[in-house]
C-alpha positions in Angstrom: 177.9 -51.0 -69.7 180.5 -51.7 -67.2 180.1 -51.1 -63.7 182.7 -52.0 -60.7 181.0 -52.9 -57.4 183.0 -53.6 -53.9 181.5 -56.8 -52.2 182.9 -58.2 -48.5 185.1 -61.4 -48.7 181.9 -63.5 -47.2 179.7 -62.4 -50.3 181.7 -62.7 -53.1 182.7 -66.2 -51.9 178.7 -66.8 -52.2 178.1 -65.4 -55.3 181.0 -67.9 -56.5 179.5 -71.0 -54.9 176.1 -69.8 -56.4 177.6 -69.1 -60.1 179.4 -72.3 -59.9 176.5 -74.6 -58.4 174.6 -73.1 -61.4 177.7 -73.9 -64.4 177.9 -70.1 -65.2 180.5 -68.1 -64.7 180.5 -65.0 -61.8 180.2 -62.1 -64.1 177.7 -64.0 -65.9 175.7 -65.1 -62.9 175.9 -61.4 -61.4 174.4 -59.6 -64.9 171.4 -62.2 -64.9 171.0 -61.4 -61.1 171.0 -58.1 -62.3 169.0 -58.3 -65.3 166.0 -60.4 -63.3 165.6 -57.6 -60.9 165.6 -54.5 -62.9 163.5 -56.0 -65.8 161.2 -58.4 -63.3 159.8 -55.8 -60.4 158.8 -53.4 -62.4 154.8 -53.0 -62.2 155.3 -54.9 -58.2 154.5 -52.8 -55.1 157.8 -51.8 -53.0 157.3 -54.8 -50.2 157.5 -57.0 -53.5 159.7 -55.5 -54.8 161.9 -55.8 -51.6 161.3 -59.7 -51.6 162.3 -60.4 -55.2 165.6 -58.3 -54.7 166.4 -60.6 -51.6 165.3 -63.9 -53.3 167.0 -62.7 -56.7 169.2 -65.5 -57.9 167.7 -68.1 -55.3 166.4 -71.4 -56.6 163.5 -72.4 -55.3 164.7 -74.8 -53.0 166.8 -72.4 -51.7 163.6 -70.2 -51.4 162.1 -72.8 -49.4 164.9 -74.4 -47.1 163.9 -72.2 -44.0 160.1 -72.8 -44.1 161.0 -76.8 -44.8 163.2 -76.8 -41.7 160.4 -75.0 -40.0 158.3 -77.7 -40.8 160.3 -80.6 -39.6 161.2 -79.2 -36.3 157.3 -78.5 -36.1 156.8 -81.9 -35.5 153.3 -81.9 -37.1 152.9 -84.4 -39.8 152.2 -83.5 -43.7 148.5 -84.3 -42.7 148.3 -81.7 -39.6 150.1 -79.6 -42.1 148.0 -79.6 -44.9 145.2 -79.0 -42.3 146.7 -76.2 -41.1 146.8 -74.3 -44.2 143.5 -74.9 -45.3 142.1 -73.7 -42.1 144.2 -70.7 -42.5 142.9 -70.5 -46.5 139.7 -70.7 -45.0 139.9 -67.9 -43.0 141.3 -65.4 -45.3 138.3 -66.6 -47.6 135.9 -65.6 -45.2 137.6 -62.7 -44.0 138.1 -61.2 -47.5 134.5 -61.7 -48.3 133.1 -60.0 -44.8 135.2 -56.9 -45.1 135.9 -57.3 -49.2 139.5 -57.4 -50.5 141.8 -57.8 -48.0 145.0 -55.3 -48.3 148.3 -56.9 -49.8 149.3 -56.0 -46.2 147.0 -57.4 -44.2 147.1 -60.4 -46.1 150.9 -60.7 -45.8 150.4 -60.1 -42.1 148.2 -62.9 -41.8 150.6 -65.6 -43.9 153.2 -64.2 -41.6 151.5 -65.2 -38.6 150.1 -68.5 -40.2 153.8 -69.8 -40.8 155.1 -68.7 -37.2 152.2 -70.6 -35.8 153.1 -73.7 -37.7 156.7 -73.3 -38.0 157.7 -71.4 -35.1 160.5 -69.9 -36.3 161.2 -66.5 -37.7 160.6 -64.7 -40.6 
């Protein structure tokens, strides 16, 4: 199948840094993109489904780079972070055994807060 799609300037110029970062060539790279999604979401529910369409393509350092730069300008040390998160771990543990499974939302919402309280930046 051949399909023609009409991208701004700014986003095919990424799609060829990305391809060519990666050895492969656009049309390849695109069809994988492609390819990943369709065949990789189905079965998720439709907030991940949203978030493997966005990271589609990413490595996972690329994933990553906003929640590492968090980190550093947090000024907490790998200790205080490592702290952090099992504190946080803890909490959902507890939670999700006083009130029984916690909601894929509610646990999201949680995480969500977790990393602005550590990382203060946003998501």
């Amino acid at each position: 199948m051949s399909i023609t799609v009409s991208l701004p300037p700014e986003t095919e110029r990424k799609l060829r840094e990305q391809a060519a970062r990666r050895g492969k060539e656009v049309s390849e790279y695109i069809r994988a993109i492609l390819v990943s999604v369709v065949e990789g979401i189905e079965g998720l529910t439709p907030s991940a489904q949203d978030a493997a369409s966005i990271h589609a393509g990413m490595t996972f350092d690329e994933i990553l780079a906003p929640m590492r730069q968090g980190f550093a300008e947090s000024g907490m040390t790998e200790e205080e972070i490592l702290r952090f998160f099992e504190e946080v771990r803890e909490e959902v543990w507890q939670e999700k055994h006083r009130q029984g499974a916690l909601t894929s939302s509610l646990r999201s919402r949680m995480f969500s807060h977790a990393l602005k309280r550590v990382a203060n930046f946003p998501l």
